[in-house]
TIDOTI-260845 format. One record per residue: residue in three letters; x, y, z of N, C-alpha, C, CB in turn. Coordinates in steps of 0.1 Angstrom, whole numbers, plus 2048, in hexadecimal, padded with zeros to 3 digits. Atoms other than C-alpha are relative to their C-alpha. Glycine has a CB too. Layout:
N
ALAXYZXYZXYZXYZ/...
//
This chain:
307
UNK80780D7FEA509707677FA7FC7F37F580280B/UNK80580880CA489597467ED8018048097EE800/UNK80A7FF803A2695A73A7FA7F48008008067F7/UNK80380F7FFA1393D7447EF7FF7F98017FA813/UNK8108028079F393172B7F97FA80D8007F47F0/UNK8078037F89ED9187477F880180A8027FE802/UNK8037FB7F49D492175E8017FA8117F58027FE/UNK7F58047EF9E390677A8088068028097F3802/UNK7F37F97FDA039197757FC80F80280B7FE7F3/UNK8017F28019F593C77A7FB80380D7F78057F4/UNK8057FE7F99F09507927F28038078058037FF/UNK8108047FB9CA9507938007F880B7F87F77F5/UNK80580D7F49CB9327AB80180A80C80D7EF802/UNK8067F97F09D09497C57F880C80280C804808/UNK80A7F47FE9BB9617C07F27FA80C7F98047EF/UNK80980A7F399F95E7E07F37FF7F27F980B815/UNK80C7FD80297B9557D77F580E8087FD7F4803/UNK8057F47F99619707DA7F17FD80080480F7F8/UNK8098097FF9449677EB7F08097FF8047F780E/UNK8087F380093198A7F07F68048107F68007F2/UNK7FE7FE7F493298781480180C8098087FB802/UNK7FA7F67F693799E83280A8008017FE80080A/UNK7F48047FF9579A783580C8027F97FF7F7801/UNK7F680180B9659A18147FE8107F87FC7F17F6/UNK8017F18069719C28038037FB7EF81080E808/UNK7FD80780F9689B97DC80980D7F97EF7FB7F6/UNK7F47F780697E9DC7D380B7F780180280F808/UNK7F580180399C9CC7DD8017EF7FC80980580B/UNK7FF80B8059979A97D08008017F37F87F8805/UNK7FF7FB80C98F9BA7AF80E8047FE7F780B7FD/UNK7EE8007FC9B39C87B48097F47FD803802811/UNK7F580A8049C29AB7B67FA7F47F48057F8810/UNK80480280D9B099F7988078057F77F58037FF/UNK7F97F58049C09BE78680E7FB7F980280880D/UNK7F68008029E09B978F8047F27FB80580680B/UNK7F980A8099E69957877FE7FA7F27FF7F7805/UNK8067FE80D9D399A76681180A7F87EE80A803/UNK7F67F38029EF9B975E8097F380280081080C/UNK7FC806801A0A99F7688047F47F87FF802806/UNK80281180B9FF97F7537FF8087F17EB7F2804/UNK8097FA80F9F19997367FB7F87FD8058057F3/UNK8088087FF9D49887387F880A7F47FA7FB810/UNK8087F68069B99977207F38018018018007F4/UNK80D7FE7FA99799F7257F77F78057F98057F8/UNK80780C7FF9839807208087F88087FC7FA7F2/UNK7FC8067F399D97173A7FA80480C80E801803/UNK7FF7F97F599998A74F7F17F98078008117FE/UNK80C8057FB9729857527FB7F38027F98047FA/UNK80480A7FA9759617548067FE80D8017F77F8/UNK7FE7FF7F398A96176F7FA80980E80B8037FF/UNK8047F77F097697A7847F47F58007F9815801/UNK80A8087FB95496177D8047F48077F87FD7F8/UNK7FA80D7FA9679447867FE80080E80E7FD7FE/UNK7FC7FC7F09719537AA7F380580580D80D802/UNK8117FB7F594C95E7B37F97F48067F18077F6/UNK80B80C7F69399497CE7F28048048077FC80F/UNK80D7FC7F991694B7DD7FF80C7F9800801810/UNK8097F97FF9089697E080580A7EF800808810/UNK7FB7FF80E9229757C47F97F97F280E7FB801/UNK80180580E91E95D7AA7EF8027FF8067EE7FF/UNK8107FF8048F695C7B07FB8107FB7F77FB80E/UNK8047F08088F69827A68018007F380980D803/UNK7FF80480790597778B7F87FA7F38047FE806/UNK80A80980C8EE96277C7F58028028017F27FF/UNK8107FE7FE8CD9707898028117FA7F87FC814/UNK8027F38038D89977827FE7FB7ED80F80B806/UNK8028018118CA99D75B80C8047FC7F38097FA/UNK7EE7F58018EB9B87578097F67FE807808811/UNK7F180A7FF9059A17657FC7F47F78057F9813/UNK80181180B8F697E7548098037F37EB7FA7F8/UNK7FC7FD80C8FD98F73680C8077FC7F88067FC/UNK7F07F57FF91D9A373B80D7F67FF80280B814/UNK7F380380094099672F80B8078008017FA7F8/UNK7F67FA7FD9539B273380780480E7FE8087FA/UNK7FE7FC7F596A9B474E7FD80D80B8097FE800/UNK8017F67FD9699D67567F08028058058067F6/UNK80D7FD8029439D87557FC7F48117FA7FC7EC/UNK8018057F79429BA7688067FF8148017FA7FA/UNK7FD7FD7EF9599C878A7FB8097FE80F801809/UNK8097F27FF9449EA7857F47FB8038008097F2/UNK80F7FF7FC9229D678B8047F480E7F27FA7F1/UNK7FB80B7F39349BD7A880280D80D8147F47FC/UNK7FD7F97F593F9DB7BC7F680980380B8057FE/UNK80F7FC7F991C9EE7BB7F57F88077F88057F7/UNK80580A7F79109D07C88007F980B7FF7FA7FC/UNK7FD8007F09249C77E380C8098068047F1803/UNK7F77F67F893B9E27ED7F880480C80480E7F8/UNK8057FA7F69369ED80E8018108048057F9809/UNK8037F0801924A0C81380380980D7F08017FE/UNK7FA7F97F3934A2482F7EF8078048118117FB/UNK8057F87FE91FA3684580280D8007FC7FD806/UNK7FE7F47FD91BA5884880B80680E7F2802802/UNK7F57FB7F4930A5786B80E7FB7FB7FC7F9810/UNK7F580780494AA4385D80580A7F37FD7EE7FD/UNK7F87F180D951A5D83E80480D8077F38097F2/UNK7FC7F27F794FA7B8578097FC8077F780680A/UNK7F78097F7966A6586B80F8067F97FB7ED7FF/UNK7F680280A97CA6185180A80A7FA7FA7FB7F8/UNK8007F580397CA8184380680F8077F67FF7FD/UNK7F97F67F4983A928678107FC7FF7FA7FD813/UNK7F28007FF9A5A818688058007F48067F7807/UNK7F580080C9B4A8384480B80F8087F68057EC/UNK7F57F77FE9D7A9284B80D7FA7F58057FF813/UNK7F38038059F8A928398077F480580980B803/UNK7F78097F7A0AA758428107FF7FA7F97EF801/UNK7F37FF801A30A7384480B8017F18027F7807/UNK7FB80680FA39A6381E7F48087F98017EA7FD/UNK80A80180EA1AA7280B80480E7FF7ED7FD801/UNK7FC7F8807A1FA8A7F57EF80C7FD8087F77F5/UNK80F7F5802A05AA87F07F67FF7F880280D7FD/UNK80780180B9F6A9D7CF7F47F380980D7FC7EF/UNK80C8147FC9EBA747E27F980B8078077EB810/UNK80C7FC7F69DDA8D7FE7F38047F680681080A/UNK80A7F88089C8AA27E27F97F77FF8028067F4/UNK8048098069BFA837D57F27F680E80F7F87FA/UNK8078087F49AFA737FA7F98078008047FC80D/UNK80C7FA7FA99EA938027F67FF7F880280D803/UNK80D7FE80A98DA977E37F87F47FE8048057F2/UNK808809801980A717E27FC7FF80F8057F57F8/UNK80A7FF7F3975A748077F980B80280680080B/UNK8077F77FF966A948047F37FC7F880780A7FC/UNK80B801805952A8A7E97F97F28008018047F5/UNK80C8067F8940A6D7FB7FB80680F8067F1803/UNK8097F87F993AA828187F580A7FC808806807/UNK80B7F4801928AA08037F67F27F88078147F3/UNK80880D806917A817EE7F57F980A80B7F47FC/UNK80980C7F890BA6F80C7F580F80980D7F380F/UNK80C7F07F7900A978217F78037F7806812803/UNK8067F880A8F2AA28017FB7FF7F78058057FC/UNK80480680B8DCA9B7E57FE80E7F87F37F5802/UNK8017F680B8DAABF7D280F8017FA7FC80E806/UNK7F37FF8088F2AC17B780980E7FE7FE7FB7F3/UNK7FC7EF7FF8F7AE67B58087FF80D7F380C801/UNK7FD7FF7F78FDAE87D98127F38057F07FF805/UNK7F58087FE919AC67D68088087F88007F07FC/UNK7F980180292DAD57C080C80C8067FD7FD7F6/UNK7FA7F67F8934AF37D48047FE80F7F980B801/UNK7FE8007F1937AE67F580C7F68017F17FB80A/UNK7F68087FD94EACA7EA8108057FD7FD7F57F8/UNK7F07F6805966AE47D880680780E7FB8107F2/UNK7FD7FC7F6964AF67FB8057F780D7F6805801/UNK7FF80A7F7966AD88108137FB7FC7F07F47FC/UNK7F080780798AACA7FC80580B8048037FC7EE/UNK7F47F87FA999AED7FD8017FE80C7FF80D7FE/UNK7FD7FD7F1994AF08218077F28087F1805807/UNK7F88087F999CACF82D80D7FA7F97F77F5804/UNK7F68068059B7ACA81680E80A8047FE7FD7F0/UNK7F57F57F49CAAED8278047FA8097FB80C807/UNK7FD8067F49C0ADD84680C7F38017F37FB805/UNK7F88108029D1AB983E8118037FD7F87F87EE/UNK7F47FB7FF9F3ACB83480880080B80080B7FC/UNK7F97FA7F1A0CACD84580A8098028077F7806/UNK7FE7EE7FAA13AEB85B8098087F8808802810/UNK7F57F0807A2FAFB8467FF8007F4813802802/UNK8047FB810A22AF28227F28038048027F37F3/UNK80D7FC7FC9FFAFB8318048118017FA7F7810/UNK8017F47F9A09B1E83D8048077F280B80380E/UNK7FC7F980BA1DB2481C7F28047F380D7F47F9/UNK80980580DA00B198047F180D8047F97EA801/UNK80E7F77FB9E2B3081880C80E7FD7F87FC815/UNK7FB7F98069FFB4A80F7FC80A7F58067FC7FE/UNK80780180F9F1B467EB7F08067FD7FE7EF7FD/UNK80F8018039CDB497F17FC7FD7FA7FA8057FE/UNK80580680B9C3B2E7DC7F38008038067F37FD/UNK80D8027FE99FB2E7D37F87F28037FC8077F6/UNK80181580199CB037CB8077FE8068037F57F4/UNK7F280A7FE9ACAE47CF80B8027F87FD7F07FD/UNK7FB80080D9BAAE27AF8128118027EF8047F3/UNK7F97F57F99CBB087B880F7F98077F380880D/UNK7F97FD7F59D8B017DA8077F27FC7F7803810/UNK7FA80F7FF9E6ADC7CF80E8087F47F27ED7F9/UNK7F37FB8089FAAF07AE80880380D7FE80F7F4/UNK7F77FA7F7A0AB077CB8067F580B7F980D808/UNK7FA80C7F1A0FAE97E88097FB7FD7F67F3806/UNK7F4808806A22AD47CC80D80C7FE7FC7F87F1/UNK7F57F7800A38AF57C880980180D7FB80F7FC/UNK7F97FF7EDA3CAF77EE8097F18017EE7FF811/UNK7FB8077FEA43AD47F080C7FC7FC7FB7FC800/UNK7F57FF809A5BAD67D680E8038097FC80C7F4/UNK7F87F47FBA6EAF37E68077FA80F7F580E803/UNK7F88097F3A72AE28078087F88027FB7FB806/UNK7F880F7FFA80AC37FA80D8057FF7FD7F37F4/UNK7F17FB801A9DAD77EB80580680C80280A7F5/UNK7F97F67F7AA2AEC80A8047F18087F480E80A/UNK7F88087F6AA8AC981E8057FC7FA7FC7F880A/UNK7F1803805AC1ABD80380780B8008017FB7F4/UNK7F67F67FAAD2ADD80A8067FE80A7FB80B804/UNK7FF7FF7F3AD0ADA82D7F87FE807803809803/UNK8078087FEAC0AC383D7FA8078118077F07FD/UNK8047F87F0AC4AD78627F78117FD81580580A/UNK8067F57FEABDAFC85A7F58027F680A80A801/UNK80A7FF80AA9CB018447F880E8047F67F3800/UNK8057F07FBA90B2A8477F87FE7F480C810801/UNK8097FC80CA74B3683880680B7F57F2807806/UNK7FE7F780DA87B508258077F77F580980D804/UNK80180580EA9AB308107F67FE7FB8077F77FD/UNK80B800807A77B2580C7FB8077F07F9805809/UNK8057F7805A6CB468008068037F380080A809/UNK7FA800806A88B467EC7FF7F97F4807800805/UNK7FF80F80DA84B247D67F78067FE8007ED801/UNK80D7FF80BA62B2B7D180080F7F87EF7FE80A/UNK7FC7F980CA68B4C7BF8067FA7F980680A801/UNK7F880380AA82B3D7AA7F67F67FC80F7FC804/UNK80B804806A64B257A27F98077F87F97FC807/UNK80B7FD804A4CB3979A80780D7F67F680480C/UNK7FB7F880BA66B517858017F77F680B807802/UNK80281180CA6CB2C7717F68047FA7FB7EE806/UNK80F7FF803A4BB2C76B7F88097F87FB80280B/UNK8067F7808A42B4B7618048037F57FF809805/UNK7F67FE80BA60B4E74A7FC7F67F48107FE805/UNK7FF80780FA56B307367F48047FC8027EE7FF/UNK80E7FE7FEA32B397387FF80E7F47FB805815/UNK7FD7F880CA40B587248087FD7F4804809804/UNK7F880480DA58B4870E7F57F77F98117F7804/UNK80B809808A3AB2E7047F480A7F77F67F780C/UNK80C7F6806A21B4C6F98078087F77F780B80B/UNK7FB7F9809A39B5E6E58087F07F380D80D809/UNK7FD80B809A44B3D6D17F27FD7FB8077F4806/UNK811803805A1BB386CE80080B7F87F180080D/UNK8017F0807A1DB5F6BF8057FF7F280980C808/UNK7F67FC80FA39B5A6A37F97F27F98167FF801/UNK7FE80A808A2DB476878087FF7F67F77FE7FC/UNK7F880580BA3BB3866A80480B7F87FA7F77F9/UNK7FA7F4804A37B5365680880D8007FC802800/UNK7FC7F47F8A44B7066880D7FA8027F680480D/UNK7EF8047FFA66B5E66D8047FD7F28047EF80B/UNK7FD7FE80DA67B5964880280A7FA7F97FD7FB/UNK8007F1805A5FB7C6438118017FF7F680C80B/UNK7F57F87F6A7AB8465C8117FB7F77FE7F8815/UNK7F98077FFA92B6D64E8058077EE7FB7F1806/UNK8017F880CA8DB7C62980680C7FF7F48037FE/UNK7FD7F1803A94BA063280A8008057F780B804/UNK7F47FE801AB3B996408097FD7FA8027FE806/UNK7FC803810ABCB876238088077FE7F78017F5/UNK7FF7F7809AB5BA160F80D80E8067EE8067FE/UNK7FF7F47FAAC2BBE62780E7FA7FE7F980580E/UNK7ED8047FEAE8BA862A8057FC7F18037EF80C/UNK800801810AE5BA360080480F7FE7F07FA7F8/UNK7FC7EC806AE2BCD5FB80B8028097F0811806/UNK7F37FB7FEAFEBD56118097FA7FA80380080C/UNK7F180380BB15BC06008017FD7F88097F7801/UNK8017FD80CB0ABC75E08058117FF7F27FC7FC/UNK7FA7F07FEB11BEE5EF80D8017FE7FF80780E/UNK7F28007FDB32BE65FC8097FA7F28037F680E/UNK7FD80180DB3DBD65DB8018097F57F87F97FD/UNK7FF7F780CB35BF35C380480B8027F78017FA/UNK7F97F57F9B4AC0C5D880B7FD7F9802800811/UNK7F87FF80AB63C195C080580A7FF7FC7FD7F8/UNK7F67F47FDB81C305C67FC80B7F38137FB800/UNK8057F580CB7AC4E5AF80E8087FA7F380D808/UNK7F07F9807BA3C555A88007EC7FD81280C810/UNK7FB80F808BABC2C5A17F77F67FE80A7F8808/UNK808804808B8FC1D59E8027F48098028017F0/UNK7FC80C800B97C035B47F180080C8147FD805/UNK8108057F3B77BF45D280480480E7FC7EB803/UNK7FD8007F3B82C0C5EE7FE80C7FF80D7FB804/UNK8077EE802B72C325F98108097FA7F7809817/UNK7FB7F8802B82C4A5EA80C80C80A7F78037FD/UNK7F87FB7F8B8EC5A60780E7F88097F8804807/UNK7FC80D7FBBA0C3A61580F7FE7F37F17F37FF/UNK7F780480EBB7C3B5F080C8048057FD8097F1/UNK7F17FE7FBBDBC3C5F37FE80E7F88107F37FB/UNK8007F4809BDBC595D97F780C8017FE7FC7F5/UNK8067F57FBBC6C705EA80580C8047FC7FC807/UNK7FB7F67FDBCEC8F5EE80380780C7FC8067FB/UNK7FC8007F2BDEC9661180D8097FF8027F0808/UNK7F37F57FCBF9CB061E80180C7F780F7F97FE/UNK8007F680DC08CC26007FA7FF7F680B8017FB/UNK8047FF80BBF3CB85EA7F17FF8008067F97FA/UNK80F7FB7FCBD2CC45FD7F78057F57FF80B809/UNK8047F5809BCFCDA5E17FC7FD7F280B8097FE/UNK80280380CBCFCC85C67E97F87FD80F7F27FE/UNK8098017FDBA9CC65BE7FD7F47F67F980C7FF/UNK7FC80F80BBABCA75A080A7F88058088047EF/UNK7F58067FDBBDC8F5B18027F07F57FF7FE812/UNK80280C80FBBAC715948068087F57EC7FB7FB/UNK7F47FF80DBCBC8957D80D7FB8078038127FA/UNK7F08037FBBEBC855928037F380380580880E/UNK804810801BE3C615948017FB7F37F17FD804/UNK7FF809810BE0C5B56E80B8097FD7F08017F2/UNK7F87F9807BFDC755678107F1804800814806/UNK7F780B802C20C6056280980381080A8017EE/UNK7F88017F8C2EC6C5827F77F880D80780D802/UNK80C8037F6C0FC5A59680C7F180A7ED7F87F4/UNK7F580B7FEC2CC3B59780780580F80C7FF7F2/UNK7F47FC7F9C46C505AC7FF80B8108088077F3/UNK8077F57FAC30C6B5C07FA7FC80C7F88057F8/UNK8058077F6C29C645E47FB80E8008097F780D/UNK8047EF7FBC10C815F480280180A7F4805800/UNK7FD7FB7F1C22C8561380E8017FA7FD7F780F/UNK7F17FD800C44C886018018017F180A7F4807/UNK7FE80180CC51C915DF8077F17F980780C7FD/UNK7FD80D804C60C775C98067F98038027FE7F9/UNK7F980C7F7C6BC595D480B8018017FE7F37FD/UNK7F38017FCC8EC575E68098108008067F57F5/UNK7FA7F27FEC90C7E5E57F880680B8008097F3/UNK8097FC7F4C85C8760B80680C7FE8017FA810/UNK8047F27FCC7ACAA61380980580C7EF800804/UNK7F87FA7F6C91CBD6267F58058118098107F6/UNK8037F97F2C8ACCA64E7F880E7F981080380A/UNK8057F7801C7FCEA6407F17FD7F680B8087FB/UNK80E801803C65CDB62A7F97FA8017FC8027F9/UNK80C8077F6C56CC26427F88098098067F580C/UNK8087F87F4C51CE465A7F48077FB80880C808/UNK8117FA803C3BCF263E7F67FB7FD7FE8067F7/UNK80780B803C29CD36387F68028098077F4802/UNK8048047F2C21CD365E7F68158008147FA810/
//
């Protein structure tokens, strides 16, 4: 939708008047203040003229007789002193009311529930209660319990499983449950057992733990210490193949163990305890050590004494 300067062309015009009547709920007229503000990107000093504009009677005369508001141009400031002024105040039966039936409903998801109990809870302990010590324990008690209750039956049964002590607690584990369930009815939308249940949510909670440990051992290694590390293997893969390099036959002289030499002394010539003289002598050319000189094989009788 194009950005309209004009305020004929905008949607302001329909916004209602707010007169501060019976009746009228100034939360959601602020709302829709909000939202067509957010749509136009309107900016502040719009905003707040458009909300004085739209005030009537009992509204606008707050307005201009409160000392606060006369003086107030900020929007914000200004729906924060409109709605302590005329919001309508529940009674006490109507929060207990209210508060008896919160349940799960069909589309909500466990986190909106958390979210209802705990802002209806805490106008019920607010309105029973004026010690502060005493609210903050009764409302922490009050949410867990009616927010088990509010579940429903088979992520309720799973989550008291847990023995969460809070909200906060039993809502981590509920979103695990709820999780778990969803995948079991894109599995299979007919058969749902508690043992796949039981099943996903381990494989959760092994997730979990696994990164939970792969994150604390990456917090552990610093910089240094992989430098170190990185150094000494260097060094350690530099010395061996500076070792292997200066390995040097001790009859030819050539970069290979000694024992490994063609001219090593083997068979008949076990005996010979200098094997590099018979190497540097002039028959080193012609002399195999498993056979005398080349192209003159060793008869049958003296391969058997060989053997």
């Amino acid at each position: 939708m194009p950005k309209n300067s004009n305020m004929s062309e905008s949607l302001a015009n329909l916004i209602p008047a707010f007169s501060g009547k019976d009746g009228e709920n100034i939360t959601f007229w602020i709302t829709q203040i909000k939202q067509i503000a957010t749509l136009e990107n309107w900016n502040k000093d719009k905003r707040a003229i458009v909300l004085k504009l739209h005030c009537r009677d009992n509204a606008l005369k707050f307005l201009i007789e409160d000392p606060i508001a006369s003086k107030e141009n900020d929007f914000d400031n200004l729906a924060e002193l409109l709605i302590k002024k005329f919001e309508k105040k529940q009674s006490f039966q109507e929060i207990q009311r209210q508060f008896s039936t919160i349940s799960q409903k069909q589309n909500q998801s466990v986190k909106d529930l958390a979210n209802e109990v705990a802002m209806v809870a805490d106008k019920y302990v607010n309105v029973e209660n004026t010690n502060q010590n005493c609210d903050s324990v009764l409302k922490e008690n009050l949410k867990l319990t009616k927010f088990l209750e509010a579940l429903k039956p088979d992520i309720s049964l799973e989550v008291k499983k847990f023995g969460p002590k809070d909200l906060k607690s039993a809502l981590a584990h509920a979103i695990n449950i709820e999780s778990a369930l969803e995948q079991s009815c894109d599995n299979s939308t007919n058969n749902i057992s508690n043992v796949d249940i039981h099943n996903i949510l381990k494989e959760n909670l092994m997730k979990d733990q696994l990164i939970a440990d792969l994150n604390k051992k990456i917090n552990n290694l610093t910089s240094g210490n992989v430098i170190n590390n990185i150094k000494r293997d260097t060094a350690s893969t530099s010395h061996e193949g500076d070792t292997q390099n200066k390995i040097t036959c001790h009859i030819c002289s050539k970069p290979h163990w000694t024992t490994d030499c063609w001219y090593y002394p083997r068979g008949n010539q076990s005996n010979n305890p200098r094997p590099w003289r018979r190497y540097n002598s002039h028959e080193s050319q012609n002399v195999h050590p498993y056979r005398g000189y080349r192209g003159r094989f060793r008869g049958s009788q003296s391969r058997r004494n060989l053997n």
